[in-house]
Residue frames relative to the residue before (quaternion, step in Angstrom):
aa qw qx qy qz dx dy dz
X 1.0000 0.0000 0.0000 0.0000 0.00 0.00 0.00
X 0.5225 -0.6232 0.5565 0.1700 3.38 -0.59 1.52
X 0.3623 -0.6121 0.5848 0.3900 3.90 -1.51 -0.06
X 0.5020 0.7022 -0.3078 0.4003 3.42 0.91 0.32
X 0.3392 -0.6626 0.4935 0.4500 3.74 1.88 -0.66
X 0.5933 0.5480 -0.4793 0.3435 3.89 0.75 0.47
X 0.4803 -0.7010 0.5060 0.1479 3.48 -0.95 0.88
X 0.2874 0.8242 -0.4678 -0.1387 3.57 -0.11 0.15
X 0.0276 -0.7934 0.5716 0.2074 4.02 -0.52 0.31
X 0.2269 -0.6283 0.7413 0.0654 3.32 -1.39 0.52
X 0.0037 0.7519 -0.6522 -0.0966 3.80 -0.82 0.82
X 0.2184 -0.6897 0.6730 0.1538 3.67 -1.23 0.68
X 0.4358 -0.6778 0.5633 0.1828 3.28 -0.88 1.15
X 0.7961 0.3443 0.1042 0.4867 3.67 0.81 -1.84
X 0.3200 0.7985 -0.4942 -0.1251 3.53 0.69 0.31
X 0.6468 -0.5370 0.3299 0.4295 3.65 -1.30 0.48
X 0.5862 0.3381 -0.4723 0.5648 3.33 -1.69 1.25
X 0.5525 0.5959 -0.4924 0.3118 3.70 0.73 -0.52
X 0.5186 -0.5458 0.4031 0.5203 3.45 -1.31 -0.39
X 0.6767 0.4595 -0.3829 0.4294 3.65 1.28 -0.38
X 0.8182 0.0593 -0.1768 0.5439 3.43 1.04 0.56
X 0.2271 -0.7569 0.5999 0.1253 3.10 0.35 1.81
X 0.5751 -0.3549 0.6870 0.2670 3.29 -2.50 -0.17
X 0.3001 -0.6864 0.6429 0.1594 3.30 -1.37 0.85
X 0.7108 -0.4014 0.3631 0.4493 3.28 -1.45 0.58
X 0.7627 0.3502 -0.2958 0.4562 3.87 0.31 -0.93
X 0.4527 0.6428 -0.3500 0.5093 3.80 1.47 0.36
X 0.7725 0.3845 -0.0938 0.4967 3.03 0.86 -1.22
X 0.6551 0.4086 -0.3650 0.5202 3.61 1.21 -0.36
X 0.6336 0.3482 -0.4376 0.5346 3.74 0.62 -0.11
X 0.6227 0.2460 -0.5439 0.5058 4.00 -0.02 -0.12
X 0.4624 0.6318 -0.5577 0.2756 3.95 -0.03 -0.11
X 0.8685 0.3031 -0.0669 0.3864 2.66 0.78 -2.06
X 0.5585 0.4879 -0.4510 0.4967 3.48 1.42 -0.15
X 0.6968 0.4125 -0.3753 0.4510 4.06 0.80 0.50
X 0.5978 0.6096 -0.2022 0.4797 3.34 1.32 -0.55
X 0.8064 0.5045 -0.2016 0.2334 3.25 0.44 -1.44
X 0.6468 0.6139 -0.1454 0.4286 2.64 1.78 -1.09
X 0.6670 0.3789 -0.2218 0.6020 3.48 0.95 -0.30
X 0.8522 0.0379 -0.2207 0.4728 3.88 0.80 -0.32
X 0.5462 -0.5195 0.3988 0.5222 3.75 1.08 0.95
X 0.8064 -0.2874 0.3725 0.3582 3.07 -2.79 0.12
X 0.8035 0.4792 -0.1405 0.3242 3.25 -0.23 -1.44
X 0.6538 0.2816 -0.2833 0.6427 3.91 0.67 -0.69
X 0.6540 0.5155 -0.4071 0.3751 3.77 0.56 -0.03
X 0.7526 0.3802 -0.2613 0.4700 3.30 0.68 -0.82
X 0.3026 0.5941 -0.5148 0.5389 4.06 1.75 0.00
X 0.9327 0.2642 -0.1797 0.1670 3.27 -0.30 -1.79
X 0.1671 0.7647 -0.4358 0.4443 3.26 2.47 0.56
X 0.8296 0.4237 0.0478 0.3605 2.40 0.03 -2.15
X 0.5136 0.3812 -0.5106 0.5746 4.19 1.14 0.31
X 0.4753 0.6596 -0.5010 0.2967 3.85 0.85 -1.09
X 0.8014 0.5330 -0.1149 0.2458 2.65 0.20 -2.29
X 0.6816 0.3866 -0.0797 0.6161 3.83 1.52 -1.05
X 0.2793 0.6858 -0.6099 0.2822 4.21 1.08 0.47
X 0.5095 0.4946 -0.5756 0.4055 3.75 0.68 -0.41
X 0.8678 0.2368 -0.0993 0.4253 3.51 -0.14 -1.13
X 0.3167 0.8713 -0.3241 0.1883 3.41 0.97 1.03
X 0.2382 -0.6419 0.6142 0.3923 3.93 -0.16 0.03
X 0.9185 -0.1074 0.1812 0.3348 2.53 -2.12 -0.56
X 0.4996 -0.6611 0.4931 0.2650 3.89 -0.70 0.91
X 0.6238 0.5844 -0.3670 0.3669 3.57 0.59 -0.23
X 0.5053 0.4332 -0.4410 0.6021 3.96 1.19 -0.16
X 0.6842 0.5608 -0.2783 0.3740 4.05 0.59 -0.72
X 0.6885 0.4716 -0.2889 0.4692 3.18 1.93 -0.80
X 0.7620 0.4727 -0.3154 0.3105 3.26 1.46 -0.54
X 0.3438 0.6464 -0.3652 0.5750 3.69 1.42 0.95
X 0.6533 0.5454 -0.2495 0.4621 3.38 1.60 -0.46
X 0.7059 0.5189 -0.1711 0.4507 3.28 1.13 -1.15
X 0.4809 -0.7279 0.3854 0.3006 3.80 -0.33 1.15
């Protein structure tokens, strides 16, 4: 509701992240980092991007947890 007394709706059929319109890697690295960064700064954020991003070929989860921890 507008401050005018107009109604407006807009309906999204597909919203993004869906499965009909996934998120792209550069989608997913900026909502990371606009949720991430803020609670563990630049630098331990873009490590624990970047351990996400490489869990296929990961060791032991515990170098991934410590990028996690503020």
């Amino acid at each position: 509701t507008c401050v005018d007394g107009r109604i407006v709706h807009h309906r999204v059929d597909h919203a993004l992240g869906s499965i009909e319109r996934p998120m792209s890697d550069r989608d997913l690295d900026a909502k990371f980092d606009a949720l991430v960064q803020p609670v563990l700064g630049g630098a331990k954020s873009r490590h624990l991007r970047q351990a996400c991003w490489s869990l296929a070929e990961a060791g032991p989860l515990q170098a991934l947890l410590t990028h996690a921890r503020p």
